[in-house]
C-alpha positions in Angstrom: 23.0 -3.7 -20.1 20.2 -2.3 -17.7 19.1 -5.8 -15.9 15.2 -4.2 -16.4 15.5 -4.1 -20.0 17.5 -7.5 -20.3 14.3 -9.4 -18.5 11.8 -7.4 -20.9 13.7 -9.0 -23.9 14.0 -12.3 -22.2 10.1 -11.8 -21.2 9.7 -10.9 -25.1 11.0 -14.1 -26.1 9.8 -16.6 -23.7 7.3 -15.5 -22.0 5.0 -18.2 -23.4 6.7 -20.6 -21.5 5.8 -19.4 -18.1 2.3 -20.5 -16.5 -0.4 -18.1 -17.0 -0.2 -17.1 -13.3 3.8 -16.5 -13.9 2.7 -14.3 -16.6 0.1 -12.2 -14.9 2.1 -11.4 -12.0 5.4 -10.5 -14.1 3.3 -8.4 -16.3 1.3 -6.5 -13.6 4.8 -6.0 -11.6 7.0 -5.2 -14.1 5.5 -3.4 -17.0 1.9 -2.5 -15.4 3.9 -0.9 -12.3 1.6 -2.3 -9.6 3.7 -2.5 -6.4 4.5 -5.9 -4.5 1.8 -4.8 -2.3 -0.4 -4.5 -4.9 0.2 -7.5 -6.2 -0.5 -9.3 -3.3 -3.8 -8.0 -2.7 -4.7 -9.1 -6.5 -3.4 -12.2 -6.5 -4.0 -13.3 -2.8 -0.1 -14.3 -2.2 1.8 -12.8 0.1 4.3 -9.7 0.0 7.2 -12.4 -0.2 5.0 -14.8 -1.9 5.1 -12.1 -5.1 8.3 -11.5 -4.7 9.9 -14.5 -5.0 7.5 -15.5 -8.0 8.6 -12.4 -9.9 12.7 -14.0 -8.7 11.7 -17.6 -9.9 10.3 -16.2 -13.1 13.6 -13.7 -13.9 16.1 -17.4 -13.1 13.5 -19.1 -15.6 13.6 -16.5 -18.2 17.4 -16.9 -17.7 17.9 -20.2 -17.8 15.6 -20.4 -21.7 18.3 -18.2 -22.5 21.5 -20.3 -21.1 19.8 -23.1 -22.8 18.5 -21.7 -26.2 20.0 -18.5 -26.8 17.3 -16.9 -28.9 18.1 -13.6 -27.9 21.6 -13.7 -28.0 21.0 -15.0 -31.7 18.7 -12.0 -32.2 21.3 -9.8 -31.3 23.6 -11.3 -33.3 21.4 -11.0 -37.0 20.6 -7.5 -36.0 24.4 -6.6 -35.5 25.3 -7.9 -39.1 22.5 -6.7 -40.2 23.6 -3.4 -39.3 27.5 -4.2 -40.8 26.2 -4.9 -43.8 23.5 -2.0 -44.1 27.4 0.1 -42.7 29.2 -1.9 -46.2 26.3 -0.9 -48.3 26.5 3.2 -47.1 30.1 3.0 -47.9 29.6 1.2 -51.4 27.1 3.7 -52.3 28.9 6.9 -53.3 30.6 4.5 -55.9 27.7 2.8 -57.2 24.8 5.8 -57.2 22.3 4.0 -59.1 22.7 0.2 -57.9 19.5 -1.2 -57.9 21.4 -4.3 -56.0 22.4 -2.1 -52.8 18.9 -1.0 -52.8 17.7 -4.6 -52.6 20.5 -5.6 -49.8 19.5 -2.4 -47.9 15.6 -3.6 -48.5 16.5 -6.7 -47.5 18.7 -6.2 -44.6 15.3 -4.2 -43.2 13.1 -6.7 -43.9 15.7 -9.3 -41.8 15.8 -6.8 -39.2 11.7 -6.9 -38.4 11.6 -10.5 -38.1 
């Protein structure tokens, strides 16, 4: 998976635990595009200074992760949730009118938005 979008889902999850200066800079870097120039000028750190904040804060994003896997956890409810929304397609040309797949399907979605 794109190494971009797998540190915007760690950031997702566990962001909070970074420092509020952590957060800033990751934010204004990585989804506010500002360059490490930028940055530097904004925050008052050096070139390097931003750049190994923004490489401290992608190892501690990873290491949540090692230690709690929340996100691979999220991946795996959304992937059955997906088999099972497959199993209830497949059941429904032989049940038309279940009012039960219709609740698994509703529920499956609901599951999914957590």
């Amino acid at each position: 998976m794109d190494k971009t979008f797998e540190h915007a889902l760690l950031y997702d999850f566990y962001g909070p635990l970074l420092t509020e200066k952590q957060r800033q800079i990751y934010e204004e870097v990585r989804f506010g595009d500002l360059s490490l120039s930028e940055a530097s000028e904004q925050f008052g750190v050096s070139r390097q200074g931003i750049h190994d904040s923004l490489k401290r804060v992608e190892k501690s994003l990873e290491t949540y992760e090692e230690k709690l896997g929340l996100v691979k956890q999220f991946r795996e409810i959304r992937g059955k949730a997906e088999e099972i929304r497959t199993l209830c397609g497949a059941l429904r040309p032989r049940l038309p009118h279940s009012e039960e797949i219709d609740r698994i399907i509703r529920l499956t979605t609901e599951i999914e938005e957590l």
